[in-house]
N, C-alpha and C positions, 0 to 999 in steps of 0.2 A: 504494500500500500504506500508508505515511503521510501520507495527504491530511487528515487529522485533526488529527493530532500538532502540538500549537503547537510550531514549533521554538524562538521566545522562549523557553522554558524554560531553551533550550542558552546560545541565542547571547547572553540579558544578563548573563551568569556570564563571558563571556572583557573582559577590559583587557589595558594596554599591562605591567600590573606582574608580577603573577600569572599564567604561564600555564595556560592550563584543558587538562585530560585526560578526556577522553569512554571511561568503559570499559563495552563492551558486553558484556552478559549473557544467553544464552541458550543454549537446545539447538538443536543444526543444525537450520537449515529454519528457523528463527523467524524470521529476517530483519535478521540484525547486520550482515550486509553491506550490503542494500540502504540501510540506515539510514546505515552508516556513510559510504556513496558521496554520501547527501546532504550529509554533512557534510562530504567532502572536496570538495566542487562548493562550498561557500560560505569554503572556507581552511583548516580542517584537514588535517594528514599524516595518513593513515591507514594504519596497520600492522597487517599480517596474518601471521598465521602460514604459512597455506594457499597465499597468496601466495607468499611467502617462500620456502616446500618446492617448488613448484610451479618458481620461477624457479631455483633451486639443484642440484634433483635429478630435477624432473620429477613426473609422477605416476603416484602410490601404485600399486600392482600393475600398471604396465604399464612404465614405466619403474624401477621399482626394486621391491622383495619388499616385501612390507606386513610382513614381522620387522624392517626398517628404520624402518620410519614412525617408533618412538617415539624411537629415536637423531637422526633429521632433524628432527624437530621440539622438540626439545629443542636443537639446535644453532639452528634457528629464532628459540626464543624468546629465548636469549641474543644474538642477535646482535642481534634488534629491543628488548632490552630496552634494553642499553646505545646504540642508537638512539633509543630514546624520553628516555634521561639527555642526552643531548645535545641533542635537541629542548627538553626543557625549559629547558635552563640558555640557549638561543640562543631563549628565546620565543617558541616554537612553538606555535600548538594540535595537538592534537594526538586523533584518534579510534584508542581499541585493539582490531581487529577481533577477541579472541577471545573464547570462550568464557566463561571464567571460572565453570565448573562451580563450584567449589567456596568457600567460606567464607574459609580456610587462605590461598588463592591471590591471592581478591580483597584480605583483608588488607595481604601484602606489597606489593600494587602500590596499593596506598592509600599505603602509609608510605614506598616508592620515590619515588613524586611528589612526597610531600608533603618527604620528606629534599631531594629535586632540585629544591624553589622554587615545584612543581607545587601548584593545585589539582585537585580530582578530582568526574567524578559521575560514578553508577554509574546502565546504563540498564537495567532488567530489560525483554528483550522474555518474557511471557507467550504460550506458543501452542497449542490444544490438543492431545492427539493424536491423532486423527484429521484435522484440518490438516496437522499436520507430514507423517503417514503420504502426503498427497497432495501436497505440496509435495516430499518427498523423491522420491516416483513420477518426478516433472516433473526436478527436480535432477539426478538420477542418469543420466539421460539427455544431459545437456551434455557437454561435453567443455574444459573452461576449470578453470584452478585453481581456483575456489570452486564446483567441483563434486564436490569429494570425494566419493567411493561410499558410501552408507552403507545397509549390508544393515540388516534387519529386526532381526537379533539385535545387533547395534551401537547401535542407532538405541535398544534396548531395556536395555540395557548403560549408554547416556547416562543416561535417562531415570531410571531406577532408579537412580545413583549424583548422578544432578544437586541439587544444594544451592540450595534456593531461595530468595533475600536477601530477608530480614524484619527490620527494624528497623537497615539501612545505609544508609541514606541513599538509598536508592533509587529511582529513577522507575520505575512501574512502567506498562508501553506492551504493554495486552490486543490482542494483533494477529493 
């Protein structure tokens, strides 16, 4: 899927001083995880939310009511954030498997890293939708934590509120 992608981009940003934070950007199905797994196959931590929800509580409408999802996943991000503070100050790399829909969002974890010693790059993966709509067909069918269910009206919910980073520093990766 990124057999293209020069990873150089990533990997001459990390030293021994600085550590680097890889935050990924996209709508589900774009592919922050598989991207992110490459990253953690060369030394990066990678921290997931989905993950996170998955090992804690299980999953979303089979082990637990989806009127829970935003309580567990907001327990998620606080635990892996203050993970990620600790990652950095013990100089970690470090890849952030979520979303980061929004402008707001990305901000703080820009100024978190960069308060915690961190630097930061932001990856927009670009996907269209009708990729996504097939990529999610195939997704939804697994049964593993980064297989979250996402119906059509969700998927549509994302898409329409998703904030798309323009002039943040961003790489942007058409996948």
């Amino acid at each position: 899927m990124f057999d293209t992608f020069n990873f150089d981009l990533i990997y001459r940003e990390r030293d021994d001083v600085t550590p680097l934070v890889v935050m990924m950007c996209g709508v589900a199905g774009s592919g922050k995880t598989t991207f992110s797994q490459i990253l953690e196959r060369s030394g990066f931590v990678r921290l997931s939310i989905d993950e996170e929800i998955w090992a804690t509580n299980g999953r979303w409408g089979i082990d637990f009511p989806m009127e829970k999802f935003e309580e567990y996943r907001q327990a998620a991000e606080v635990k892996l954030r203050n993970r990620l503070i600790k990652l950095i100050r013990d100089k970690q790399k470090v890849v952030i498997d979520f979303s980061f829909w929004d402008r707001g969002r990305r901000n703080r974890y820009k100024k978190l890293i960069e308060d915690s010693g961190g630097k930061w790059i932001l990856i927009y993966l670009k996907v269209q939708e009708h990729d996504l709509r097939e990529r999610l067909k195939v997704r939804n069918q697994r049964f593993d934590a980064n297989s979250f269910p996402i119906s059509e009206e969700l998927l549509t919910s994302y898409l329409n509120g998703f904030e798309i980073p323009q002039g943040e520093g961003e790489i942007v990766i058409d996948n």
